[in-house]
N, CA and C of each residue as an Amber inpcrd file, in Angstrom:
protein
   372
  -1.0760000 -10.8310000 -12.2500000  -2.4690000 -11.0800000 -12.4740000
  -3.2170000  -9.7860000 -12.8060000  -3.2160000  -8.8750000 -12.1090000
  -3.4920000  -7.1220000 -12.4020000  -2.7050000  -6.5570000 -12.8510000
  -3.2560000  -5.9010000 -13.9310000  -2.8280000  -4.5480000 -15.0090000
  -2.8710000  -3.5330000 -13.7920000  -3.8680000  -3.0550000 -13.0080000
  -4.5290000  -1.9350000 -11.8920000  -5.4480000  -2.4480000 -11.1280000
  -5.8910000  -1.9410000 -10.2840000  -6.8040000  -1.4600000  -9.5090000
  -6.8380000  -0.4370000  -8.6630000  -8.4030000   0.0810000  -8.8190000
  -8.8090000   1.6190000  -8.9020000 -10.1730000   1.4900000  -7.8770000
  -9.9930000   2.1340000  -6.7150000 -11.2440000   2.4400000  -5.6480000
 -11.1120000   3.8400000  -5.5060000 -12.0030000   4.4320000  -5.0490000
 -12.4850000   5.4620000  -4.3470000 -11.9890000   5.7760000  -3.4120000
 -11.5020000   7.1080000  -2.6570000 -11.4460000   7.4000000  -1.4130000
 -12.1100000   8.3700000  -0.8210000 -12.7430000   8.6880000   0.4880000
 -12.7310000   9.4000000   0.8890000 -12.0050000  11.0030000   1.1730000
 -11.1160000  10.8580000   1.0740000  -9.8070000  12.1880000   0.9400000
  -9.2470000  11.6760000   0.0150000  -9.0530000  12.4010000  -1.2030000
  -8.1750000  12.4040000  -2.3350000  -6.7350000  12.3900000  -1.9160000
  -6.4500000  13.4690000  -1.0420000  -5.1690000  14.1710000  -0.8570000
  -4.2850000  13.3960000   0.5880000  -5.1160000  13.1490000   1.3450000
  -4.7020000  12.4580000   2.4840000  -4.4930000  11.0480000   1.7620000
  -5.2770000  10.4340000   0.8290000  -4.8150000   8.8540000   0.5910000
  -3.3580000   9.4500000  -0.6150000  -4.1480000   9.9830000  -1.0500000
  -2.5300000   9.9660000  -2.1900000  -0.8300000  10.2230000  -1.7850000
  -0.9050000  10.7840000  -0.3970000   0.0690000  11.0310000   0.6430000
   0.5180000  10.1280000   1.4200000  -0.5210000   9.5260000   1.5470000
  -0.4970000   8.1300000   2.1720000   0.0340000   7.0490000   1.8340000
  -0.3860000   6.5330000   0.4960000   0.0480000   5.7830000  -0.3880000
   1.4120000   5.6900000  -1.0570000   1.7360000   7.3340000  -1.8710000
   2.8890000   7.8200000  -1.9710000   4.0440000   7.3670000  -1.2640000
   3.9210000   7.9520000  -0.0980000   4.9230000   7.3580000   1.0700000
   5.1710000   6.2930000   1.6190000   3.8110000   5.6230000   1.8130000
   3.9800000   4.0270000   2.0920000   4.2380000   3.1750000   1.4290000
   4.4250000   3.3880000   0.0080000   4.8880000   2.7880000  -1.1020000
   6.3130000   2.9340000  -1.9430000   7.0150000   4.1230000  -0.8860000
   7.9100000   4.5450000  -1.2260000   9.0500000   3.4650000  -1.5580000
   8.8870000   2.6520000  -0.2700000  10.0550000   1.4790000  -1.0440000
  10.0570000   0.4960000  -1.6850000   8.7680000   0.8710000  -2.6080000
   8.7950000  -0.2740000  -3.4090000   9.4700000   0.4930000  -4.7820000
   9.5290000   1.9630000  -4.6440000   9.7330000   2.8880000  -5.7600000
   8.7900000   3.0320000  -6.7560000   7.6460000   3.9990000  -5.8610000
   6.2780000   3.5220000  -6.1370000   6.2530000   5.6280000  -6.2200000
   6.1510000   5.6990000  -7.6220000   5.6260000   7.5310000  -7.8990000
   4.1080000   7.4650000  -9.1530000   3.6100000   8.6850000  -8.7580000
   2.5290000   9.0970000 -10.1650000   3.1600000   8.8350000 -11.3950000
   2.4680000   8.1750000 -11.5150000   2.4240000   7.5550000 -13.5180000
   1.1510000   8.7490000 -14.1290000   0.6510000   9.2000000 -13.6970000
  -0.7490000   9.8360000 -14.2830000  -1.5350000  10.5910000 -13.0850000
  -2.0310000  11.5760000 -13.3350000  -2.7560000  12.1430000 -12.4500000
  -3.9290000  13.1360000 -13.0830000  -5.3960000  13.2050000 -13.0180000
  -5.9690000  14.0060000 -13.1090000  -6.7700000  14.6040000 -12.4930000
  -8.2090000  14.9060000 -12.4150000  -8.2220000  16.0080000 -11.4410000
  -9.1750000  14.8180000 -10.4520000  -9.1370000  15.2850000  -9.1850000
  -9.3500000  14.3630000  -7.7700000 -10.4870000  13.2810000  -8.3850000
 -11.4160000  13.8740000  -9.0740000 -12.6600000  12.6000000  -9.7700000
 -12.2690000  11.9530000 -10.8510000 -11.2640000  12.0840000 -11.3560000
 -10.5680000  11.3490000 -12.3850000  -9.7070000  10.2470000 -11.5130000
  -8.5200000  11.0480000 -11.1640000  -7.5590000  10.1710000 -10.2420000
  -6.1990000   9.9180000 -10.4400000  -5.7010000   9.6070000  -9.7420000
  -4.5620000   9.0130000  -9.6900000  -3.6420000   8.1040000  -9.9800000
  -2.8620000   7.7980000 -10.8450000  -2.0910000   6.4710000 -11.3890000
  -0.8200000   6.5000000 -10.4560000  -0.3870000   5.3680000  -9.4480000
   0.2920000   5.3960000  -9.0010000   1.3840000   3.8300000  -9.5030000
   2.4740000   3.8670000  -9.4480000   3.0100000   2.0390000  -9.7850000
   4.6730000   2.4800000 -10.0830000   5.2120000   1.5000000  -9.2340000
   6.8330000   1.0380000  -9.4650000   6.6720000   0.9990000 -10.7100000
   8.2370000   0.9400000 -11.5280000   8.5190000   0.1230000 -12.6560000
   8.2040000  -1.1540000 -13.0400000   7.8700000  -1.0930000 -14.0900000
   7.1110000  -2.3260000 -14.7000000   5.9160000  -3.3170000 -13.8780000
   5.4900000  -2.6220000 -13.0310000   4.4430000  -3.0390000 -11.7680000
   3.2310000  -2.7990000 -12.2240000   2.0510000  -3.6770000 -11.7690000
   0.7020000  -3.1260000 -12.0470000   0.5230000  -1.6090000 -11.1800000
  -0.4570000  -1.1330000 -11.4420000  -0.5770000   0.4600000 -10.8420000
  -1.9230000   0.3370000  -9.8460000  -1.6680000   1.2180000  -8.8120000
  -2.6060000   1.1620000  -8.3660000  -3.1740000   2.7430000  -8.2630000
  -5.0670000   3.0670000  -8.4730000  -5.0480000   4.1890000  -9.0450000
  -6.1720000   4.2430000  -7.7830000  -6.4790000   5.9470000  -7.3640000
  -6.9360000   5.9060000  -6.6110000  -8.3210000   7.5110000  -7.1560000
  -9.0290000   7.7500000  -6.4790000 -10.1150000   8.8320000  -6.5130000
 -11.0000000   9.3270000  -5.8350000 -11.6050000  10.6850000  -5.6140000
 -12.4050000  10.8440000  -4.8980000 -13.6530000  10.4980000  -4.9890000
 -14.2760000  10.2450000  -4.1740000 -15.8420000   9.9060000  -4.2600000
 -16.4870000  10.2360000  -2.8320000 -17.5600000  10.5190000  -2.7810000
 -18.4790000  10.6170000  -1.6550000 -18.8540000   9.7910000  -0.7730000
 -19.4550000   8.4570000  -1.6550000 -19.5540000   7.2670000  -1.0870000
 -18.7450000   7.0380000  -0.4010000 -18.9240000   6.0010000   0.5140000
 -18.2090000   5.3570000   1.7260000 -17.3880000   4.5240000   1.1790000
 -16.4880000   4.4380000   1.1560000 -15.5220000   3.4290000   0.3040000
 -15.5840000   1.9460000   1.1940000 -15.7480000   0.5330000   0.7790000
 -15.6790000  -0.5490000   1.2590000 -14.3520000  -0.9860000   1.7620000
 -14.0000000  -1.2180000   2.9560000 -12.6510000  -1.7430000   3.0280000
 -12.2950000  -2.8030000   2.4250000 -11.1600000  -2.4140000   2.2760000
 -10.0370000  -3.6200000   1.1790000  -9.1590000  -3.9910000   1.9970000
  -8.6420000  -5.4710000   1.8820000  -7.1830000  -5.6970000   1.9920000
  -6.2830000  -5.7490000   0.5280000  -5.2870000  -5.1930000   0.7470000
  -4.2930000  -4.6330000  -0.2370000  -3.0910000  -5.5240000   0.5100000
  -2.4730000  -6.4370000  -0.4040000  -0.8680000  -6.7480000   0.2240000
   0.0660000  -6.6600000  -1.3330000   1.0850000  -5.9140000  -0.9600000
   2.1560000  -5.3040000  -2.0850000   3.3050000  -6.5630000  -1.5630000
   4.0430000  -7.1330000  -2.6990000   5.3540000  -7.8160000  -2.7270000
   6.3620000  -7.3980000  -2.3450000   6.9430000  -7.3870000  -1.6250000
   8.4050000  -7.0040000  -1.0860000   9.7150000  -7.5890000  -1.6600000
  10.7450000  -7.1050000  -1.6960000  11.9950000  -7.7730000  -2.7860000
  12.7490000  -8.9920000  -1.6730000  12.3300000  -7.7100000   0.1770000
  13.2480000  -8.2680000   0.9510000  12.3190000  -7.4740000   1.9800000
  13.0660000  -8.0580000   3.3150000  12.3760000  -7.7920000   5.0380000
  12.6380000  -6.3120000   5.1400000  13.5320000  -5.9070000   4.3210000
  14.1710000  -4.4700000   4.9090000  13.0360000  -3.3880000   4.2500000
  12.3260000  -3.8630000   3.0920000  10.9920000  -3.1770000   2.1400000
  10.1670000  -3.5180000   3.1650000  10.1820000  -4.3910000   3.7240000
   8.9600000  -4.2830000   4.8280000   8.9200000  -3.6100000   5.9280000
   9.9340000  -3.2990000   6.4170000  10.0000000  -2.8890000   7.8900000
   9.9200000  -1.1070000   7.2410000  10.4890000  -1.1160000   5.7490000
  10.8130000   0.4310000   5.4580000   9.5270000   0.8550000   4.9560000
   8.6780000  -0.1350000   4.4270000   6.5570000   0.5150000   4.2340000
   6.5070000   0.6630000   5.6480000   6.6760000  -0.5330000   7.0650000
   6.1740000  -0.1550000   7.8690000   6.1350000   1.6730000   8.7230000
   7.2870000   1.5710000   8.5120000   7.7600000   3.2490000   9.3550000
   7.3840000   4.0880000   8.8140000   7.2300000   4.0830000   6.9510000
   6.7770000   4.9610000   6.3350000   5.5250000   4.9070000   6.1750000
   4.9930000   4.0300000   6.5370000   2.7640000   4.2920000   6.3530000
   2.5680000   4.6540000   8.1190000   3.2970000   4.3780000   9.1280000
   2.8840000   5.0440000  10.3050000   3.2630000   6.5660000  10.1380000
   4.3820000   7.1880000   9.4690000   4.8650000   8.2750000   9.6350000
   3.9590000   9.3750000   8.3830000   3.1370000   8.3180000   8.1580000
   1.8510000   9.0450000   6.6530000   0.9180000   8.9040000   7.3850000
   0.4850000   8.8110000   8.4690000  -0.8250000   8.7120000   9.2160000
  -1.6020000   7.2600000   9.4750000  -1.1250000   6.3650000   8.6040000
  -1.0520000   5.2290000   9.0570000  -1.5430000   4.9920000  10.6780000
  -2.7700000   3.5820000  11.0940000  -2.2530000   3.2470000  11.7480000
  -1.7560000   1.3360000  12.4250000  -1.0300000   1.1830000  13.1640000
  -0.6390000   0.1610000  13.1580000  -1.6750000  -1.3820000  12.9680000
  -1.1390000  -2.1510000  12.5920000  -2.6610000  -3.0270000  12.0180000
  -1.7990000  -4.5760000  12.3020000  -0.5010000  -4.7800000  13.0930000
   0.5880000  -5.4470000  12.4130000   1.6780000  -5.3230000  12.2430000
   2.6180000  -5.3390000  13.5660000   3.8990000  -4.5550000  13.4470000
   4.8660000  -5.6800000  12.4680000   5.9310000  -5.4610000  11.6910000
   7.0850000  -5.9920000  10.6050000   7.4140000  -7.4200000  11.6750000
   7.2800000  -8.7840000  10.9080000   7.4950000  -9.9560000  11.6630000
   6.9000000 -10.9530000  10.8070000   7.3650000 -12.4410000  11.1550000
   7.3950000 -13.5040000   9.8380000   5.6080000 -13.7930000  11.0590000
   4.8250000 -14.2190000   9.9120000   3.4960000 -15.1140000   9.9280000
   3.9600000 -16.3790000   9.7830000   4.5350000 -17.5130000  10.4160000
   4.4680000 -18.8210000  10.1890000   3.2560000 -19.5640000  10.0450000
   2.1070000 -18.9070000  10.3860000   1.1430000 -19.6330000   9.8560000
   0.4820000 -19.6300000   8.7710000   1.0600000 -18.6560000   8.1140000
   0.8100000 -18.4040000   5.9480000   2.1640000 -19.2670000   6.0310000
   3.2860000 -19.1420000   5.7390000   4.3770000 -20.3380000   5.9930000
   5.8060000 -19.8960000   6.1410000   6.6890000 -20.6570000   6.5310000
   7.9110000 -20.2560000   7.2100000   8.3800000 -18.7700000   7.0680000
   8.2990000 -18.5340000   5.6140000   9.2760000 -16.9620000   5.1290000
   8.0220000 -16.2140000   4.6830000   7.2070000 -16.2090000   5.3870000
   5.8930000 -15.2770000   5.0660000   6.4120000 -14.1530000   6.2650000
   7.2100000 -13.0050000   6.0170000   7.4410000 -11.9810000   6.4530000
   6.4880000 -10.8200000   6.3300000   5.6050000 -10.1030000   7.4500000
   5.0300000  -9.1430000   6.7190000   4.2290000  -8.3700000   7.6230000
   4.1010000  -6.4600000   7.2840000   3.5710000  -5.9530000   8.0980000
   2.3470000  -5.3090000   8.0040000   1.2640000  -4.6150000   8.7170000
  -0.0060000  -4.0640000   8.5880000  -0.2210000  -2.6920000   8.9920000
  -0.7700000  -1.8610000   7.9710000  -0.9150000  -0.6470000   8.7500000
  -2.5970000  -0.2900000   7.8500000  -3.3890000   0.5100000   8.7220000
  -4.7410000   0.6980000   8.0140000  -4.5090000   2.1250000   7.3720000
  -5.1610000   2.3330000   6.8360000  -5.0400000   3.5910000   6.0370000
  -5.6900000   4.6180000   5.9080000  -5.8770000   5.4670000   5.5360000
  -7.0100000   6.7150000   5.8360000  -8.3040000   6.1890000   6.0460000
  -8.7490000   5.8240000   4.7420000 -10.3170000   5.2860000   4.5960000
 -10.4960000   3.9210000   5.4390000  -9.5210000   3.0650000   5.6620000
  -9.8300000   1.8510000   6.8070000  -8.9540000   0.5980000   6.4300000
  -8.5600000   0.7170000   4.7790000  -8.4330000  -0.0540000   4.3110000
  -7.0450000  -0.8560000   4.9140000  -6.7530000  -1.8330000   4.6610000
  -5.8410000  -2.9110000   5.5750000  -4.9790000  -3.1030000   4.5630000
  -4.1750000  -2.2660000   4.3170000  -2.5720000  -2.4980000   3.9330000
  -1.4720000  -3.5110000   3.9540000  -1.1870000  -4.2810000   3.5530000
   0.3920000  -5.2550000   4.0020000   1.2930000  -5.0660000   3.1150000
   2.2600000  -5.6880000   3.5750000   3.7160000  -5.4860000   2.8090000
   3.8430000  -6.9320000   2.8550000   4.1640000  -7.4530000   2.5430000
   4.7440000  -9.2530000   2.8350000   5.7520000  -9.6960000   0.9530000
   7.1820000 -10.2980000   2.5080000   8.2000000 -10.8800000   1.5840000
   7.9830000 -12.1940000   1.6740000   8.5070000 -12.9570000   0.8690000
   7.8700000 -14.4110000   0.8700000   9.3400000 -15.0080000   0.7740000
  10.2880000 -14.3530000   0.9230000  11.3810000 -15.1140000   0.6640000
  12.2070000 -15.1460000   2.2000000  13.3360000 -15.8870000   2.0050000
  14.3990000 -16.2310000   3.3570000  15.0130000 -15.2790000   3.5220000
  15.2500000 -14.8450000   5.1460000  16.1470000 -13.2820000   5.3910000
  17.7600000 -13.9790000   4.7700000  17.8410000 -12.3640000   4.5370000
  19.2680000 -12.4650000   3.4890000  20.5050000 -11.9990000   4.5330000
């Protein structure tokens, strides 16, 4: 459905570290980068991108949930957005009440924003 999406952060450098890493297993690196008020292009292969920037303003919290291939991408954002400063929002575990194989975890993020990982498929 998204080409991108692009918000503001509070810390340029702390979210882009953040992100970086917590996105690591989706195989998620800079596509583009310019300078902190320009921003950041971040996105897996053949994935929409998600781009990020500095601003002053107070940034509005978001929920953000990224696709997972499998449970093991989830549990592996989870460890890696706590070990980026992350904090816990939602430890790695199925939601049966989104529905049976709704696997998925939460961590908030520098600016506040509410992070998930969620696999939608049956453990393998």
């Amino acid at each position: 459905m998204f080409d991108h999406v692009k918000f503001g952060v509070s810390d340029y450098a702390a979210s882009k570290t953040f992100f970086l890493n917590a996105l690591a297993p989706l195989g998620v690196s800079v596509v583009a980068e310019g300078t902190p008020d320009y921003g950041v292009e971040l996105s897996s292969p053949s994935n929409a991108s998600l781009c990020l920037y500095q601003t002053a303003e107070r940034p509005a919290h978001l929920h953000l949930a990224f696709v997972a291939d499998s449970r093991r991408q989830v549990d592996d954002f989870y460890r890696a957005a706590l070990a980026a400063g992350g904090t816990d929002n939602g430890a790695p575990g199925l939601r049966p009440n989104y529905h049976a194989n709704y696997y998925a975890a939460f961590v908030i993020a520098p600016d506040g924003h509410n992070i998930e990982m969620v696999c939608h498929r049956p453990d393998e």
